[in-house]
N, C-alpha and C positions, 0 to 999 in steps of 0.2 A: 336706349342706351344713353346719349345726349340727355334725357331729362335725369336719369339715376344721375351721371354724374352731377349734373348741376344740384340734386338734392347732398349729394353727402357733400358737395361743396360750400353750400348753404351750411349746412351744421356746424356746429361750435367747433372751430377748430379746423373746418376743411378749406378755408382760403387759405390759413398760413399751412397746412400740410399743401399745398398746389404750390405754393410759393416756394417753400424749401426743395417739394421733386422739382418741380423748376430750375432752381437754379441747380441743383446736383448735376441735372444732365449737361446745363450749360457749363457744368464744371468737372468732366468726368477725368481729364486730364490730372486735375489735383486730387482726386481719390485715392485713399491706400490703397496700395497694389495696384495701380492703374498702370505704373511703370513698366513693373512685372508682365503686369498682362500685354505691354505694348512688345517688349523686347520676346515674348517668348511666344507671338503671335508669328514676328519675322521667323524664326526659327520654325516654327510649325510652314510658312508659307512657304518659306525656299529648301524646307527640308522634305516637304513630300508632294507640291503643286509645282516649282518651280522642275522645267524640264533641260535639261544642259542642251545648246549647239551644236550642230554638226561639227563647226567647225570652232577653236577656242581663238585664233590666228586673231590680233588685235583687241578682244574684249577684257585682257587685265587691265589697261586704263580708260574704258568706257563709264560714265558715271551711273551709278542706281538713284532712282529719283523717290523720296518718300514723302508723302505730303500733311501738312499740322499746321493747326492755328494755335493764338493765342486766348487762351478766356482771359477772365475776370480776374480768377483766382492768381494767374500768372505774370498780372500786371503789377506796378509797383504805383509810388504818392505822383509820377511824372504821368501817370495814366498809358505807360506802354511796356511790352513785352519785357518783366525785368532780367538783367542781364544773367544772375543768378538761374535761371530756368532754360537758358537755352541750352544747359550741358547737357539736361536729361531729355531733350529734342536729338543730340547730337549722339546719343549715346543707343537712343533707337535706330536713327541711322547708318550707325556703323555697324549695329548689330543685322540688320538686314544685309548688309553687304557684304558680312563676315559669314553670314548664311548661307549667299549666294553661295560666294566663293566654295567653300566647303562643301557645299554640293555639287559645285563643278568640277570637285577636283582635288580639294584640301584633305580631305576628310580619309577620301582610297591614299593618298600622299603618306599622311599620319601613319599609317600602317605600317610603311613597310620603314620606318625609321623604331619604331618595337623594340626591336633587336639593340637597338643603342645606348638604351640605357631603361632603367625602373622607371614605374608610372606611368601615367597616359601624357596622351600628346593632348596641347593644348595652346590656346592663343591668349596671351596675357598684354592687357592693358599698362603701357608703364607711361603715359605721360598726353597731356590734352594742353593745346594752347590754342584760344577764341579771342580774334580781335574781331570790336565792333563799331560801324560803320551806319547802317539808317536804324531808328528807329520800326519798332513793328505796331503796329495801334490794335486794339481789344478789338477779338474777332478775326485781326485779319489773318486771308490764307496764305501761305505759304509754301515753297515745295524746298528741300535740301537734296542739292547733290552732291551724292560722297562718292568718290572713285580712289583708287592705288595714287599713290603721288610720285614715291620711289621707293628704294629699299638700299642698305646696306649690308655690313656682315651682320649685322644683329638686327637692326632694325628695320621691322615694314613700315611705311608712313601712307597714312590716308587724308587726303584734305576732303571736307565737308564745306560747301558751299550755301549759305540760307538764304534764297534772292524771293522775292515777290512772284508771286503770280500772272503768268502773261509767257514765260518762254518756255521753248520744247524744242525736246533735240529734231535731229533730220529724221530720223528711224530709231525703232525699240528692238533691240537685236533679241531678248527673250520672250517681247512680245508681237508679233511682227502684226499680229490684226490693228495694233494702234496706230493711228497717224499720225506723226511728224508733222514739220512744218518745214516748208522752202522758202517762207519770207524768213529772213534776216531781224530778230531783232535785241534790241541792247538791253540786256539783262540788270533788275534794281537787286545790288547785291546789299544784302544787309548786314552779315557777318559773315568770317570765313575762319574755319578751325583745324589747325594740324593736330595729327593723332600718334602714337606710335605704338607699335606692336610687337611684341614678340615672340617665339615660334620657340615653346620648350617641349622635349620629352624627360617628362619627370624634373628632373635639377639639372637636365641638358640642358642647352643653347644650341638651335639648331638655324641654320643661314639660311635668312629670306631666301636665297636663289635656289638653293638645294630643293626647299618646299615646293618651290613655283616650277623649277623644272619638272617633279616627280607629279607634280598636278599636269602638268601639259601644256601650261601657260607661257612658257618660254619658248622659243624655236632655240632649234640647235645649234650647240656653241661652234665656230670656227678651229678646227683641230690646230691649225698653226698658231691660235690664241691662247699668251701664257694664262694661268688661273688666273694670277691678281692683275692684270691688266684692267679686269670690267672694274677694280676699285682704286685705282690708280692715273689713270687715263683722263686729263680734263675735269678731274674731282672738283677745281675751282667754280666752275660754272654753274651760270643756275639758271633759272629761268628766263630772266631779262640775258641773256647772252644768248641764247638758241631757240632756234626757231621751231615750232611744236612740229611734230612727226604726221606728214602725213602721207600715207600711203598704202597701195593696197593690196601690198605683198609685205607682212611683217615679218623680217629678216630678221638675224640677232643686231645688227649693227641697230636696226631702225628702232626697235625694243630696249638697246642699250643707249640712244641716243634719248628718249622719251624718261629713261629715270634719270640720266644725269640732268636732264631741262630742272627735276625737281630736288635734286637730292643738295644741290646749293642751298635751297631756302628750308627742305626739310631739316637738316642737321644742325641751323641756328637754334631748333629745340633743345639739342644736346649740350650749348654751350648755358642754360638754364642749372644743368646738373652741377655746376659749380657752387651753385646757392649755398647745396646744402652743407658745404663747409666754413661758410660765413657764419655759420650761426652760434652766438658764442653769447650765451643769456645772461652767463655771470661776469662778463667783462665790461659791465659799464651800468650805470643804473635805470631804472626801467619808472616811467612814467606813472605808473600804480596798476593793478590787481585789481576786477571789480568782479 
């Protein structure tokens, strides 16, 4: 077998055919439909291998970990991951964890909202903001952790995290044969990206909480608590004010205190949406058309 290949290798033409599979594989990322194949791989893994929890009590803001390097092809003239490429990194990621979820729980939820209005239920993408922070270099590995950040009346928000190689949570609560780690140690974050989401049936708008309760993700609300209290209550605060939830009875307060830690720094996406009435092409003249 070894000597056939090295003959058709030898033949006119068979070093640069080794050369081009070569690089293909090292470039299978930038292939058409490699996207596709990535996002609908999550879909296939958490839609029929992934098995849900006994218990749901804490894992809406647990993070899913997916792991990607950088080739050739995704590098830019500075010789590192260009910044342009990490959306469709980001966009696997949250598709995995959009997967999850809906197998946990989204998906029986959708159902019984039917009734509400025409069409199917469905989760729509309305807005992605990535700031970046180290450098990634060709090849290297990487892992993104996305988890819930908070939610509003319209909006879900997910932050995706893309740090270097080297950390690992305590425990994998859907995997439990994998090992964690007990040392301590400080994660190289390289970029970090809000996301936001929204939860329609048909031309409805239907309330992050409504969904996440009828999934099971929420614990039960306090009867002597008015409705709009959970959106009213401490809205100022963000993360740098409170201190992260830790605990191992998740009550509603402990659940409500975990999205307000993020819904300060989530909803600075929203004041983004003002752009778009800035924009006024014919009121001053423009640099040129190429």
């Amino acid at each position: 077998m070894i000597s056939t290949a090295l003959d058709l290798v030898s033949k006119a033409g068979g070093i640069e055919a080794l050369i081009a599979i070569t690089f293909l594989l090292l470039n299978l990322k930038g292939l058409p439909f490699a996207w596709h194949v990535r996002i609908f791989y999550g879909f296939f893994q958490h839609g029929y291998i992934t098995q849900p929890p006994k218990d749901k009590a804490g894992i809406l803001f647990q993070p899913l970990i997916t792991s990607t390097r950088s080739p050739a092809l995704e590098c830019d003239y500075n010789l590192h991951k260009s910044n342009s490429t990490y959306f469709s990194d980001l966009d696997v990621a949250r598709a995995h964890l959009l997967a999850c979820l809906m197998k946990l729980g989204i998906t029986e939820a959708g159902k019984r909202f039917k009734s509400q209005g025409k069409g199917s239920f469905g989760i729509i993408l309305g807005g992605v903001a990535c700031n970046f922070r180290r450098e990634i270099k060709p090849y290297e590995a990487v892992d993104i952790y996305t988890r819930v950040l908070s939610w509003d009346r319209k909006w879900l928000y997910l932050v995706s995290y893309v740090v270097k190689k080297g950390s690992r949570p305590v425990a994998y609560t859907l995997q439990p044969w994998k090992k964690g780690t007990r040392k301590a140690t400080q994660p190289v974050v390289c970029a970090t990206s809000v996301a936001k989401y929204v939860f329609k049936q048909g031309r409805m708008t239907i309330s992050p909480e409504l969904v996440l309760q009828e999934a099971g993700f929420l614990p039960a609300k306090p009867t002597d608590l008015k409705v709009e209290s959970a959106y009213t209550d401490s809205e100022e605060k963000g993360i740098d004010a409170m201190e992260p939830a830790e605990a191992d009875t998740w009550s509603w307060e402990v659940v409500e205190r975990e999205r307000l830690r993020g819904k300060g720094v989530a909803e600075l996406m929203n004041e983004l949406d003002t752009l778009h009435d800035e924009f006024e092409p014919d009121s001053r003249p423009a640099l040129g058309a190429y």
